[in-house]
C-alpha positions as CSV (number, residue, x, y, z in Angstrom):
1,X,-4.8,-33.9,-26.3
2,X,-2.1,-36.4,-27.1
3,X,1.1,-36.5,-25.4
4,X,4.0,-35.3,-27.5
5,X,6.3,-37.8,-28.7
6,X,10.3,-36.9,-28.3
7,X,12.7,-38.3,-30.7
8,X,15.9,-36.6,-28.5
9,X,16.9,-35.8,-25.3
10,X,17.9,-32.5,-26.7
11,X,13.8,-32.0,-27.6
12,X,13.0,-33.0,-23.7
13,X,15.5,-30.6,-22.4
14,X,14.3,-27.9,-24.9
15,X,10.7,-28.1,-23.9
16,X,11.8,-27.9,-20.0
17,X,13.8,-24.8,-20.8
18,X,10.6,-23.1,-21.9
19,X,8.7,-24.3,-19.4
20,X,10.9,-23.0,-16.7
21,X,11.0,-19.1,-18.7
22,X,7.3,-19.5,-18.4
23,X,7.3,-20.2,-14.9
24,X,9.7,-17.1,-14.2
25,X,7.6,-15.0,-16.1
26,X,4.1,-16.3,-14.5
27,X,6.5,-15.7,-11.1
28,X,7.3,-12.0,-12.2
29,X,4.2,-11.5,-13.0
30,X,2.5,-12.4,-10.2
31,X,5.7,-10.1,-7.8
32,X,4.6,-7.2,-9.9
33,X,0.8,-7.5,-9.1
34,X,1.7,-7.5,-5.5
35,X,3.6,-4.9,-6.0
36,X,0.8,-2.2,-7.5
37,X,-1.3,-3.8,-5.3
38,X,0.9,-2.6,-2.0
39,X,1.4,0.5,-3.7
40,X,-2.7,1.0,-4.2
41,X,-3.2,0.1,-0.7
42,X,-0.5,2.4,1.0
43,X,-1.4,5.9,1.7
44,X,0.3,8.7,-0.6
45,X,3.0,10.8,0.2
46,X,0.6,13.7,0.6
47,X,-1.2,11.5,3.5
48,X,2.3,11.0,5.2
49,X,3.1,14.6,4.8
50,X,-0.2,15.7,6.3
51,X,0.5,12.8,9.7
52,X,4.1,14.0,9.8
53,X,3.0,18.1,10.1
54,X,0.1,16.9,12.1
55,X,2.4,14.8,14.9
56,X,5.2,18.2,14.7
57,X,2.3,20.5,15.4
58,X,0.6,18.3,17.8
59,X,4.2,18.1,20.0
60,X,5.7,19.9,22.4
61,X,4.7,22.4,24.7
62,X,2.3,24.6,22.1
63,X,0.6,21.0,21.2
64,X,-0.3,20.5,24.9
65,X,-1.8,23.4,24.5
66,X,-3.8,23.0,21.5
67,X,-5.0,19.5,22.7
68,X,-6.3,21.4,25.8
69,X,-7.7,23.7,24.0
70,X,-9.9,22.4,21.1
71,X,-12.0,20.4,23.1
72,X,-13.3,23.7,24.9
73,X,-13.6,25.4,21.2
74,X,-15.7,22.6,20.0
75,X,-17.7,22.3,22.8
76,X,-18.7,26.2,23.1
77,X,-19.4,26.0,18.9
78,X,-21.5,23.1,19.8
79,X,-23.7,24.8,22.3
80,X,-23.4,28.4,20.5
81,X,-24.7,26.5,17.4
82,X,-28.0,25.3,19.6
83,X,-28.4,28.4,20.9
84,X,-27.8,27.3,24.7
């Protein structure tokens, strides 16, 4: 490829305005793959609902409770389960 021959400044200054835009763009580009990409990755809203029900169930006196409990459940389904 042969290097392009200027007659102007005006020509030089021309070509470095376009080749800044298509930097910015390449730059935007790349920001908005990131982004998608962080969104992909981050759990839903449906995921943070669930975690946010689970840690105001899971509080608190009648969460004490529960976490007391459910071991004992499990265990006794376990051993029902294999007929002990």
């Amino acid at each position: 490829m042969e290097p392009k021959k200027y007659s102007s400044y005006a020509e030089i200054e021309r070509d470095l305005e376009i080749l800044k835009l298509e930097k910015e763009i390449s730059y935007q580009k790349m920001l908005l793959s990131i982004d998608k990409t962080k969104e992909s990755i981050m759990p839903s809203k449906s995921a943070s609902l669930i975690g946010n029900i689970y840690q105001k169930v899971f509080t608190g006196t009648y969460g004490t409770l529960l976490k007391m409990i459910i071991p004992y459940v499990f265990n006794w389904y376990l051993n029902k389960k294999r007929g002990n």
